[in-house]
N, C-alpha and C positions, 0 to 999 in steps of 0.2 A: 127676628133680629131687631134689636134695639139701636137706633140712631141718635146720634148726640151732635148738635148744630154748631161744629165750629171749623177753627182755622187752626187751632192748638196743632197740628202736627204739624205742622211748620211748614212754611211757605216752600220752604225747599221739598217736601216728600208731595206736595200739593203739583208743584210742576212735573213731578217723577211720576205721578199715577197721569198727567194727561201725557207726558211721552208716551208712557203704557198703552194709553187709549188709543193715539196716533198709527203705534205700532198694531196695533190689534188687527183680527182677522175682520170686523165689522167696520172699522173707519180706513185703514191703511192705503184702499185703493180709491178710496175719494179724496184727494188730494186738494181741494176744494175745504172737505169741510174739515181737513187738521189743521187748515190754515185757520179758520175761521175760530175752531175750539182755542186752539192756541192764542189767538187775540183775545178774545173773551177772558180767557185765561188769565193775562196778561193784563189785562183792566179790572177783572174782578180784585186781582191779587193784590195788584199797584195802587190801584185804584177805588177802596170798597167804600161804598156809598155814590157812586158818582155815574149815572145814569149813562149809560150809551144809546147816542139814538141813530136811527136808520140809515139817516144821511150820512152820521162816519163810519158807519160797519160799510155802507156800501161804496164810499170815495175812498176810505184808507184801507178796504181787505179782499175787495171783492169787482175793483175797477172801476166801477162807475167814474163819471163824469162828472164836472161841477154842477152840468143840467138835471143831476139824478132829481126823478121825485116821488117821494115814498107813496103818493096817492096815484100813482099807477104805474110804478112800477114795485111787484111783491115779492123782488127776488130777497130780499134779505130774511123776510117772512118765510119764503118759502125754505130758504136754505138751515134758518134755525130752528125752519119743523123735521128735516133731513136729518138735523144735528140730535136734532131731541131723540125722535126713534131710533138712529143708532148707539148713544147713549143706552138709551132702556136695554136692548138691541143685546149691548155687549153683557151690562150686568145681569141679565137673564141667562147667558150662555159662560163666556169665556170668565168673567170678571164676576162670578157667584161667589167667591169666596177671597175677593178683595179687600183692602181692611180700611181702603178709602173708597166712597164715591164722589162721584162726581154728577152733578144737575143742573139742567136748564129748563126752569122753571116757565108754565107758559104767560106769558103775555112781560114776560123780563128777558134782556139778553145781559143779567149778570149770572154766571155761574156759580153755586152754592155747592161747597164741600163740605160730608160730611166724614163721622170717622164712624165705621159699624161696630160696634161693641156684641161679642155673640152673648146669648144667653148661656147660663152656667151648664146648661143639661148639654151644648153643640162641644163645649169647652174639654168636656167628661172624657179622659182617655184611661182610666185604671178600676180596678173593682171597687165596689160599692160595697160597705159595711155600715152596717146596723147595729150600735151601740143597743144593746139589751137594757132590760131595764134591771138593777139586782132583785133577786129572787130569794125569799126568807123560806127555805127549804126546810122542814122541821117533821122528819119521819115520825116523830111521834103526835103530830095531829092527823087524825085522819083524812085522807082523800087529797093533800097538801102537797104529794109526790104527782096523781095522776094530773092535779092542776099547773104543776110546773109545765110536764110535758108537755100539756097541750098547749102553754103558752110559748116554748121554746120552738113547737113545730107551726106554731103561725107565724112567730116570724124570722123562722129560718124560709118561709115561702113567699112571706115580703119580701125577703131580702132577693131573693132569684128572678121575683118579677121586677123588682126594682132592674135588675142588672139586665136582663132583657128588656126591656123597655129603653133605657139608658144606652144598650148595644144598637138596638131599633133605630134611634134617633141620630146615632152619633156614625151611622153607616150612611157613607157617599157612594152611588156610580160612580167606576170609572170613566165610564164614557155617558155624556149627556148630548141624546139626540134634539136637535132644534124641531122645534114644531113646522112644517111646510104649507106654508098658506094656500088656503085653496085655489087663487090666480094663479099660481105656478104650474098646480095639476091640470089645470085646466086648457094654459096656455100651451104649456110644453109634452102636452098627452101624446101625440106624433112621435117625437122623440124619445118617449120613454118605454112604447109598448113594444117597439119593434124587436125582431130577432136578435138582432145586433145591435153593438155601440155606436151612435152617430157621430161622421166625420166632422170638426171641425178643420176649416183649410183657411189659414192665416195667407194675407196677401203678402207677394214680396215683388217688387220691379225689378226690370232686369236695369242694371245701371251698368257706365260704363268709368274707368278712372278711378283715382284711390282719395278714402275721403282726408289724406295729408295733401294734395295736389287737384281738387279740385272735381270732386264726385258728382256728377250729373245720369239722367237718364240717358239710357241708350236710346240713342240713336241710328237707326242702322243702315244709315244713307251716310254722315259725318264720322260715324263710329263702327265704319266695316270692318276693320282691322282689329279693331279697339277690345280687350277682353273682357267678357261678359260677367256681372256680377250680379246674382240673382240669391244671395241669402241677405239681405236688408230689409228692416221691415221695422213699420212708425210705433211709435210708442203708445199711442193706441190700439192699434193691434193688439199691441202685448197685453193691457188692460180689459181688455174687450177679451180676452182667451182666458184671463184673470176672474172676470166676472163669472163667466160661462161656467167654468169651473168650480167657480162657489156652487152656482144654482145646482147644478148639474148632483153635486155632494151632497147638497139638501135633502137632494129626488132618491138619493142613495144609488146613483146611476151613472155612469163611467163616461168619459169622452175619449175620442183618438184625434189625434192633432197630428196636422201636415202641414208643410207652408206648401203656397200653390203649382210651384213650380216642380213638385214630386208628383204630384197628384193625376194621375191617370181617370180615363174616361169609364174603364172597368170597374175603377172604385165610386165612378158617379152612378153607374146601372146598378148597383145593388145596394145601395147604403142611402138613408139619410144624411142630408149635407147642412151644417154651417158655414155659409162660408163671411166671410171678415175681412173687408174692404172690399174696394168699388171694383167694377172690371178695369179700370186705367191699370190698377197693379195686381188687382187679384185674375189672371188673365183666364184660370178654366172656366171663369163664368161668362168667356164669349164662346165658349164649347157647348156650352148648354142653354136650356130656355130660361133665359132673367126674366127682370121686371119689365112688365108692357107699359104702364101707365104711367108709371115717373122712370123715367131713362138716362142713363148718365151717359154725358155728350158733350164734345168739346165744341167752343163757338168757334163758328163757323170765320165771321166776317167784323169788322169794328172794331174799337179800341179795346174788348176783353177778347180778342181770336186769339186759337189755344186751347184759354183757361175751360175748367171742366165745370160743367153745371149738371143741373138735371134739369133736364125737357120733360114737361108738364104736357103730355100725349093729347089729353080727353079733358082739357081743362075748364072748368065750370065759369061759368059768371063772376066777374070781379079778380078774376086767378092768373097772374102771368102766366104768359109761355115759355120760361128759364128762369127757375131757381139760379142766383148766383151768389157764391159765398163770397167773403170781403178779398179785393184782388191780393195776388198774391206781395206783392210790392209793396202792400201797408200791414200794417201789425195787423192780426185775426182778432177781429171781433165777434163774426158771424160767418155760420156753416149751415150748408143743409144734408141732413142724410136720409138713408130709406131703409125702412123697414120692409120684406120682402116676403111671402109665404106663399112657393108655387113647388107647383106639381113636380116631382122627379122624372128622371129620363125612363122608368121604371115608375108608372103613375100610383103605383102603392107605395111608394117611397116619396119624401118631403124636403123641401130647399126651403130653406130660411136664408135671406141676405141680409146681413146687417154691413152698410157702408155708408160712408160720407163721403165728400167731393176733397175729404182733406182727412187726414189719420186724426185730428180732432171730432168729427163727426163719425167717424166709426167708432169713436169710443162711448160716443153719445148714443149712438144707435142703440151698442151692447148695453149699456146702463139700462137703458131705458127699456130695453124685455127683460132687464135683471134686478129689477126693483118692483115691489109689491105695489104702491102708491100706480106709477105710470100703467104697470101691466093691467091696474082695474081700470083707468081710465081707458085703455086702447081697448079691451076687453067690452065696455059699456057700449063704445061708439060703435063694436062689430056687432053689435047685440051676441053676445055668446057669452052663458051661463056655466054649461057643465063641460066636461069634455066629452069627446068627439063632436061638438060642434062648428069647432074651428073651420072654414074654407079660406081658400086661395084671397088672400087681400095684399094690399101694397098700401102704404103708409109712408105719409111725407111729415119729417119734423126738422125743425127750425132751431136752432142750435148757439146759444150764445155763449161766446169767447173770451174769456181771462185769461192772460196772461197765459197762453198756452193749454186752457184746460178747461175743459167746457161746464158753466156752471150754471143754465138753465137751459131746456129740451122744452118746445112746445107743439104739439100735433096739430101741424097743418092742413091736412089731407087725408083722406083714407078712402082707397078703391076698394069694392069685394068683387072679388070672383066664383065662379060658380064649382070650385073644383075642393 
């Protein structure tokens, strides 16, 4: 394909291919970085020539603070290297025969559109004819008829290899498998070799009240009477079942989904489990063996008692003893979640937790074993190269909060175990 560097399709069809993008199956669940294309977008388009720097991508898109500063902190970096690869991301997959693209060039955060022009052989949808050349037939010189022949039978054979060739090129799959990075195989080898499809089990609290009059958790001291409402469940969850499910499609390999409060103790003895949210809501995970080294636990005593943290069991040098996320009473800034990979109740079978202290941090969690970049780095720090080497570890990450939506994960912590 041949690219031609402009804006000639008009500004208007230029914001219609980044809707497209937003919606795509590659950016739509990171809600993060449509915001972020979309601004780019919006200065590239409004704005071309006129430089965006760090400091307003991260005060006007991305929350930061008027104290932001780009020499140490690299979220804007990091999030327009996120942007980039899924860009690439989509036009390798979804978007291969889009008639715009779209680019984020490195070490620029202006976006560059261009318009793909296909070459004339992709273009080719009718038969191929071969103008002959005329031929001075003359039976009365000798040998003049069997020369004709042979030159009408060469290139009646150009002409058929033309047309194959032409057919050859001009032929698409209907279905285009994405390539599965090898940290996927790797990581998620447990889950993919077993008998069966593994459970994911979405957390749901049981609440009491209607959310037109004032919906809170049950309580079952205040809330005796009170009917129990246990299909609710955060919007992380939902994104984190979202993610899973991509991966999961990659591996060419199925999940089954329960929220927790279906979920039986027979379906934990024979099955591999995700489960999705913390034990506060995902409750069969105090049926079963969780995490030993980071523990979710409500404080006890002081002006955060209540609030849920995770208690740091074996904690090392320099490491508090309660991870606590931003209280609940002020805007979220900050979460912490865990990553979780222990034995089943059935010890040939495998638990994976992925939860936060906050349905923001579960979504952090899921991102974060569903993305190629984090899983090589969590993968480094386990030392584990191929599959089956994965054992029993727990994983603490740190979780930063926009505006509802978590837009940088960093690994805190990692215990292994011998299992």
């Amino acid at each position: 394909m041949s690219l031609t560097r402009t804006f000639a399709a008009g500004r208007e069809q230029c914001f219609q291919q980044v809707e497209k993008l937003t919606n795509s199956h590659s950016l739509k669940s990171s809600e993060s970085l449509c915001k972020l294309l979309r601004y780019l977008a919006e200065h590239s388009l409004d704005h071309p020539g006129v430089a965006l720097k760090e400091y307003q991508i991260a005060t006007e898109i991305l929350g930061r603070s008027a104290a932001f500063d780009p020499q140490s902190d690299s979220t804007v970096r990091v999030q327009a290297g996120r942007l980039r690869v899924k860009l690439a991301d989509y036009y390798t997959h979804e978007g291969n025969s889009d008639s715009i693209l779209v680019e984020l060039p490195k070490g620029s955060y202006a976006l560059s559109f261009h318009v793909r022009t296909p070459h004339l052989a992709d273009e080719y949808t009718g038969p191929v004819r071969v103008a002959a050349p005329a031929l001075a037939v003359e039976s009365r010189k000798r040998g003049n008829g069997w020369a004709a022949a042979i030159i009408l039978f060469i290139l009646l054979a150009v002409s058929l290899a033309a047309v194959g060739i032409l057919a050859v090129r001009g032929r698409r799959p209907s279905v285009i498998r994405e390539a599965v990075p090898s940290v996927y195989q790797v990581f998620w080898s447990r889950f993919i070799s077993g008998p069966q499809q593994p459970w994911v089990v979405f957390s749901n609290a049981n609440f009491a009240g209607r959310p037109e009059t004032g919906m809170h958790y049950f309580n079952p001291v205040s809330d005796s009477k009170a009917a129990v409402l246990d299909y609710y469940t955060g919007v992380g969850e939902v994104l984190a079942v979202h993610q899973l499910d991509r991966v999961f499609e990659l591996l060419n390999h199925q999940l089954r989904v329960k929220r927790g409060s279906l979920f039986s103790l027979d379906d934990a003895k024979n099955n591999d489990l995700i489960f999705v949210g913390s034990p506060a809501e995902n409750l069969t995970l105090l049926e079963i063996q969780g995490t030993q080294e980071f523990v979710f636990q409500r404080v006890a005593t002081g002006p955060r008692k209540g609030d849920l943290g995770v208690l740091n069991v074996h904690r090392q040098p320099g490491e508090p003893e309660m991870y606590l996320a931003t209280p609940s009473q002020q805007q979220a800034g900050e979460d912490f979640a865990v990553v979780g990979l222990v034995p089943g109740m059935d010890p040939a079978r495998s638990v994976l937790i992925l939860a936060g202290t906050t349905t923001m941090g579960t979504q952090a969690a899921a991102e974060y074993v569903c993305r190629e970049d984090s899983l090589a780095e969590l993968l480094q720090r386990l030392g584990v190269s191929k599959p089956g080497e994965l054992r029993s570890f727990e994983a603490l990450l740190r979780v930063k909060v926009t505006r509802g939506v978590p837009v940088r994960t960093e690994l805190v912590g990692v215990r292994q175990g011998s299992h």
